[in-house]
VMD Tcl script that builds the backbone (N, CA, C; Angstrom):
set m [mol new atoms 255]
animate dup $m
set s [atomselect $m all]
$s set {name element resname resid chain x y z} {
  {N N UNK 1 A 1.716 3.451 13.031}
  {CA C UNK 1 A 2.409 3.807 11.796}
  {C C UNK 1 A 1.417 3.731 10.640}
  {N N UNK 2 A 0.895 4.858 9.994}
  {CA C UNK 2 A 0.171 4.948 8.586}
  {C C UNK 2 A 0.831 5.205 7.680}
  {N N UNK 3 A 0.524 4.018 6.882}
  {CA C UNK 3 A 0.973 3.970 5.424}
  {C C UNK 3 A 0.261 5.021 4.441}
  {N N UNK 4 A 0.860 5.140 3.373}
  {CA C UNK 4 A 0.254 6.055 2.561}
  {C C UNK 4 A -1.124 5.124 2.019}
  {N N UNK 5 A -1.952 6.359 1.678}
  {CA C UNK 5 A -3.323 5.362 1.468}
  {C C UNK 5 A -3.382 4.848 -0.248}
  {N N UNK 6 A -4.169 3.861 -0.103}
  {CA C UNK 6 A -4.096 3.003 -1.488}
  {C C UNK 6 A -5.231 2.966 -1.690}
  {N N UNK 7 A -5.669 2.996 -3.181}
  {CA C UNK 7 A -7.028 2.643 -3.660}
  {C C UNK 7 A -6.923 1.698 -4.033}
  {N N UNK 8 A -8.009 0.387 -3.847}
  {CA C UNK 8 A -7.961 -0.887 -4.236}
  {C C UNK 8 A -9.217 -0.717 -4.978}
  {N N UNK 9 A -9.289 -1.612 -6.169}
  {CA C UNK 9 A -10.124 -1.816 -7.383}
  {C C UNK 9 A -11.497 -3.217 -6.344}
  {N N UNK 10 A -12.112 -3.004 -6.414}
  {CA C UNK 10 A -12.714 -4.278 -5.484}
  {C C UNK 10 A -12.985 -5.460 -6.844}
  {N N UNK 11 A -12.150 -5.846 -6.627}
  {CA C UNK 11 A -11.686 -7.364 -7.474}
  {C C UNK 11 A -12.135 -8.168 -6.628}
  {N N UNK 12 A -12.445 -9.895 -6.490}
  {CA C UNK 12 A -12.369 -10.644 -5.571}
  {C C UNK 12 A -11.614 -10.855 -4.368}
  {N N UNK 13 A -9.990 -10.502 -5.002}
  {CA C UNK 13 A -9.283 -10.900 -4.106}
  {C C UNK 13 A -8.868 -9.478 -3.230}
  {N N UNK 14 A -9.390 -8.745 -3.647}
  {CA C UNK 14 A -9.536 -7.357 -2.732}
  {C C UNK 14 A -10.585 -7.122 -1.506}
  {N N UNK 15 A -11.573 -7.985 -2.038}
  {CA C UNK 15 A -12.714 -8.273 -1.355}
  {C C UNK 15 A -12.059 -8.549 0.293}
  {N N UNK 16 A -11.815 -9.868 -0.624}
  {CA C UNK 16 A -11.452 -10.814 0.375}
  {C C UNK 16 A -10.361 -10.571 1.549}
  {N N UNK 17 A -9.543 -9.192 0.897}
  {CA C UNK 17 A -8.345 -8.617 1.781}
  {C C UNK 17 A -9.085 -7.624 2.806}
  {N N UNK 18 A -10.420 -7.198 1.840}
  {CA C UNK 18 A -11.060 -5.931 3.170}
  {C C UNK 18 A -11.666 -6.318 4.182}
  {N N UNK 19 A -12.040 -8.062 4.240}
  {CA C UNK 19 A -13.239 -8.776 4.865}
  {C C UNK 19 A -12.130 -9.185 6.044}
  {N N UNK 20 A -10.827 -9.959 5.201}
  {CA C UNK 20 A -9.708 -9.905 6.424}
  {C C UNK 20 A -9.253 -9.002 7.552}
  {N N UNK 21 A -9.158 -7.692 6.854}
  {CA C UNK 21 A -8.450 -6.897 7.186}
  {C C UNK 21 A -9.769 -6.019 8.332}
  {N N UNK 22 A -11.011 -6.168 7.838}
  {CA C UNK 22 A -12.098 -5.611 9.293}
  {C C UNK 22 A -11.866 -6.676 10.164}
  {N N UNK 23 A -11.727 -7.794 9.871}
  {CA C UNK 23 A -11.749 -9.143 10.940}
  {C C UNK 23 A -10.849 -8.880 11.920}
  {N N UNK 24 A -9.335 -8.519 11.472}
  {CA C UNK 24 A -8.319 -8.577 11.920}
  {C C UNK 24 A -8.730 -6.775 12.950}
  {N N UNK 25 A -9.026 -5.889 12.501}
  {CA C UNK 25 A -9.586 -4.854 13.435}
  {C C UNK 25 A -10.291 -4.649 14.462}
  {N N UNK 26 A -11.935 -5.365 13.735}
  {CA C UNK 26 A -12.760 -5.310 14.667}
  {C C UNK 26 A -13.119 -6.660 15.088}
  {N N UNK 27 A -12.793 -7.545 14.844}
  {CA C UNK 27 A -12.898 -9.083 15.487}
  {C C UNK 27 A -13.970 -9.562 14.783}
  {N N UNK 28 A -14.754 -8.805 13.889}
  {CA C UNK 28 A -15.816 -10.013 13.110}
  {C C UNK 28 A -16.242 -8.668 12.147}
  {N N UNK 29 A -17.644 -9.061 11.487}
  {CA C UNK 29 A -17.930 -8.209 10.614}
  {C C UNK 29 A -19.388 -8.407 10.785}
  {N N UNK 30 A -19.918 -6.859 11.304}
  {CA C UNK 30 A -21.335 -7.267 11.337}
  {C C UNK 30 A -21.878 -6.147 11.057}
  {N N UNK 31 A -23.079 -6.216 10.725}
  {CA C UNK 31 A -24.146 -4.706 10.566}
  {C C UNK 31 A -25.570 -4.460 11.090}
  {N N UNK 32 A -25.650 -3.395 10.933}
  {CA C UNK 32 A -27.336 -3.339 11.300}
  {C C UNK 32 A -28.209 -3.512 10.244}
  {N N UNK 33 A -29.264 -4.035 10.323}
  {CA C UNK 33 A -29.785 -4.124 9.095}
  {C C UNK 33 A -31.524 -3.095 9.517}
  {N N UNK 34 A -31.412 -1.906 9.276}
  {CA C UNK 34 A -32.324 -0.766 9.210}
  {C C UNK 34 A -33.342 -1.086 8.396}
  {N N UNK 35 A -33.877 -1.651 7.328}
  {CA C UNK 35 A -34.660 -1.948 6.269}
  {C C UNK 35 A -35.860 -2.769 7.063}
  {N N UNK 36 A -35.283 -3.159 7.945}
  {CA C UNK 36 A -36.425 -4.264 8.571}
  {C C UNK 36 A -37.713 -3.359 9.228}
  {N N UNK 37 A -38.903 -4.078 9.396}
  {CA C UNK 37 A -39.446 -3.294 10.139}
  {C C UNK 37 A -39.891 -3.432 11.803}
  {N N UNK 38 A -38.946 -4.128 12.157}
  {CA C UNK 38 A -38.152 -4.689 13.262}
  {C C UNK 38 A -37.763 -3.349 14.348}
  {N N UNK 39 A -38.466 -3.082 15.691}
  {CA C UNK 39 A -37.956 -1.679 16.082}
  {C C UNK 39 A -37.153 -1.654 16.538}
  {N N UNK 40 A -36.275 -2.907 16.404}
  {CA C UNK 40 A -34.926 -2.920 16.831}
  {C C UNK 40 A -34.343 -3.620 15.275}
  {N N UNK 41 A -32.841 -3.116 15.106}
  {CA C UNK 41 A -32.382 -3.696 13.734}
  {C C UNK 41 A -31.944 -4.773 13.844}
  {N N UNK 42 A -31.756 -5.604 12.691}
  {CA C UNK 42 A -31.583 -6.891 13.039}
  {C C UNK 42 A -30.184 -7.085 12.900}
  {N N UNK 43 A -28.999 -7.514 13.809}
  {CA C UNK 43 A -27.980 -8.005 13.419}
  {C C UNK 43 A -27.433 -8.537 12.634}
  {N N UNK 44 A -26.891 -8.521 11.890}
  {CA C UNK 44 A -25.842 -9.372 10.688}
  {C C UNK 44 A -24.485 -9.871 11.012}
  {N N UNK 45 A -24.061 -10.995 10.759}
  {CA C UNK 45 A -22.485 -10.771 10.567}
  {C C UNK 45 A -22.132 -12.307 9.802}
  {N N UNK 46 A -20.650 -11.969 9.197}
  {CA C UNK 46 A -20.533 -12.873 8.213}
  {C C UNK 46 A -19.277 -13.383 8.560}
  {N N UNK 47 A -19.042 -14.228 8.425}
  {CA C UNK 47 A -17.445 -14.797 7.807}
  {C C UNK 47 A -16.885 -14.835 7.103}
  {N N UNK 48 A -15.513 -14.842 7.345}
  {CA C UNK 48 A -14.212 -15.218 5.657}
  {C C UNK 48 A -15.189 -16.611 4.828}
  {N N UNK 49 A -15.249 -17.178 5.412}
  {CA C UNK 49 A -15.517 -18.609 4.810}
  {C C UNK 49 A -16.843 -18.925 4.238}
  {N N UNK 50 A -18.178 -17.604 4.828}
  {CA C UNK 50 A -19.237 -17.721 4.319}
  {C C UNK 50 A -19.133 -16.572 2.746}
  {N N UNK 51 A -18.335 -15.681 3.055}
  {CA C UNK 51 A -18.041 -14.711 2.221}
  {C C UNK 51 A -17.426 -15.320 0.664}
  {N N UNK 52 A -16.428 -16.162 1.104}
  {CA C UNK 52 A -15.416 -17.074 0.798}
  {C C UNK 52 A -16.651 -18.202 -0.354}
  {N N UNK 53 A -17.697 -18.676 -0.143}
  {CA C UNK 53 A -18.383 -19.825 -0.337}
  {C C UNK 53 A -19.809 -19.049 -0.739}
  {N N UNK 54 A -19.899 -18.242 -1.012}
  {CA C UNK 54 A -21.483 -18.074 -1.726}
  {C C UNK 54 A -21.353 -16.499 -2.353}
  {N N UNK 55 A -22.027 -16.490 -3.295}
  {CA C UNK 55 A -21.773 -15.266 -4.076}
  {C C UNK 55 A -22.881 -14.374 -3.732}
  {N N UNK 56 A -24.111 -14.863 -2.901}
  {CA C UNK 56 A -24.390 -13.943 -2.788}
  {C C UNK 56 A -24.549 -13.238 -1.255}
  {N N UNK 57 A -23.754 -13.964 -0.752}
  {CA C UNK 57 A -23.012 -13.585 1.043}
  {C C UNK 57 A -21.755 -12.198 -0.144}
  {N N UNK 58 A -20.583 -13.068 -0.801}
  {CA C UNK 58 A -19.985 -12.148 -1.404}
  {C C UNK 58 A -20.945 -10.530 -1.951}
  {N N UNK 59 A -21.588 -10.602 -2.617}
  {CA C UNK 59 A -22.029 -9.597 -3.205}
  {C C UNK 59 A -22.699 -8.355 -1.684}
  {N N UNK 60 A -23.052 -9.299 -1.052}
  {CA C UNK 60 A -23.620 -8.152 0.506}
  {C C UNK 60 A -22.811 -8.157 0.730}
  {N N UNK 61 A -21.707 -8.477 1.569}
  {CA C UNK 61 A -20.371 -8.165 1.786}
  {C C UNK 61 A -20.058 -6.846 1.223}
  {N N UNK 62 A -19.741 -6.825 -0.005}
  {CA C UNK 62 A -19.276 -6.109 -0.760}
  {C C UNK 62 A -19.935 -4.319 -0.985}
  {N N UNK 63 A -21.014 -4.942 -1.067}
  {CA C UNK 63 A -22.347 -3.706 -1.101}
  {C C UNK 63 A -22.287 -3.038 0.429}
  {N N UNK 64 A -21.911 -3.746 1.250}
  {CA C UNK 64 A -22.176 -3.102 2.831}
  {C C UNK 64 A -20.841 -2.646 3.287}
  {N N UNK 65 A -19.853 -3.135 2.637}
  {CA C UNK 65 A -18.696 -2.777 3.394}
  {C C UNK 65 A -17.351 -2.154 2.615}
  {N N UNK 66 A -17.435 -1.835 1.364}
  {CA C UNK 66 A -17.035 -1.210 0.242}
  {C C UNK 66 A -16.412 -0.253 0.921}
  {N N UNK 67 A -17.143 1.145 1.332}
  {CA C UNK 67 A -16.455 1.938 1.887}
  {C C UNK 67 A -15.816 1.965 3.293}
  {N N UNK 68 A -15.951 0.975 3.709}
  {CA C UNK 68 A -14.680 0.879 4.573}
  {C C UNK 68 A -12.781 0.760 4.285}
  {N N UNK 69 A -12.987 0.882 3.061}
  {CA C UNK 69 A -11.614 0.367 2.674}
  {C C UNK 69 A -10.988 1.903 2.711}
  {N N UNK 70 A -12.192 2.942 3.043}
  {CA C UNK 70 A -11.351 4.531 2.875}
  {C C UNK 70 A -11.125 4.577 4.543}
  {N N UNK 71 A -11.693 3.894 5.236}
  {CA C UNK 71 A -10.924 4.094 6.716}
  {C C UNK 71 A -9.305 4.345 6.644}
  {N N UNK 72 A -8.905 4.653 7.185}
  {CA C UNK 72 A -7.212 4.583 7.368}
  {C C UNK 72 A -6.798 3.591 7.946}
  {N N UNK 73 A -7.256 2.878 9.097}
  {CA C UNK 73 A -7.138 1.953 9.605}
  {C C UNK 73 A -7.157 0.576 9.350}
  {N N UNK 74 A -8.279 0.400 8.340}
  {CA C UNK 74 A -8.369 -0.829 7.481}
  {C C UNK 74 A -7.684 -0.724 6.281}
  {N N UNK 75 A -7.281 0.553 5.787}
  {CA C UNK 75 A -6.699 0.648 4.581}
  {C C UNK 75 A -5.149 0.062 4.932}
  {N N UNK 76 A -4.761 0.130 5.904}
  {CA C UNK 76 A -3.471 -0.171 6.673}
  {C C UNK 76 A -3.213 -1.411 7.117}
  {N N UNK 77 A -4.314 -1.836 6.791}
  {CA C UNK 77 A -4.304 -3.472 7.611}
  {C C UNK 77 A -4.495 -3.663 5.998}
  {N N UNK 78 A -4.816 -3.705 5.370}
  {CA C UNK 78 A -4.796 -4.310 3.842}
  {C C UNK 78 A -3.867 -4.630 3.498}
  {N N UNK 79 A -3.386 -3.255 3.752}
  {CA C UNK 79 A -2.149 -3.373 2.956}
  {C C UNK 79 A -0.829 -4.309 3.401}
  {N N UNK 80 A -0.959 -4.250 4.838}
  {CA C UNK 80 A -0.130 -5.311 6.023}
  {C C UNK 80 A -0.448 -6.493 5.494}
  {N N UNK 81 A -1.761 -7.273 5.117}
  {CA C UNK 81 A -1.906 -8.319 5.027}
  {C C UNK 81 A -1.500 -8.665 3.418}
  {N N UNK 82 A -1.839 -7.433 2.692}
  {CA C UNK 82 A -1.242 -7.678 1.333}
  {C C UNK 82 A 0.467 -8.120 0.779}
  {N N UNK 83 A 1.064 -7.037 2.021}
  {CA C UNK 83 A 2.410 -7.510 2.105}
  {C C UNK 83 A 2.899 -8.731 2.560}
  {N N UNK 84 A 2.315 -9.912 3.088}
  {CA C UNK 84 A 2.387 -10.571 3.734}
  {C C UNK 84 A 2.367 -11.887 2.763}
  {N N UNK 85 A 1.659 -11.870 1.841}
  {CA C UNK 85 A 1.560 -12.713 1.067}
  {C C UNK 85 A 2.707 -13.317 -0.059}
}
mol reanalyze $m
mol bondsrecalc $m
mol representation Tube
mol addrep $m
């Protein structure tokens, strides 16, 4: 069932609903990190609670995973978890 899609303002606590809401999808939150000069990329992944506890875990967070909130799928789980509250 898809909800109609919502644009969220990335406020903190929006943040914090998109970081939930990949968790709750894909079971964690991780990335490649391409910049390295590593010929393999280096893994990333974060937590609610590291995300949650340092601003500048928050700020990568944010910078890396921003446009995920136009998925449909996570936009749907946002909003599930938004209702929930």
């Amino acid at each position: 069932m898809s909800s109609a899609f919502k644009k969220y303002r990335m406020i903190r606590k929006n943040v914090l609903l998109l970081a939930q809401a990949i968790i709750n999808v894909n079971g964690k939150i991780t990335w490649q990190d391409y910049a390295s000069d590593s010929p393999y990329p280096d893994q990333h992944s974060l937590t609610l609670n590291e995300i949650k506890g340092s601003l500048e875990k928050f700020e990568r967070f944010r910078n890396e995973f921003a446009h995920q909130m136009y998925s449909n799928v996570i936009n749907d789980e946002m909003q599930r978890l938004e209702s929930e509250r």
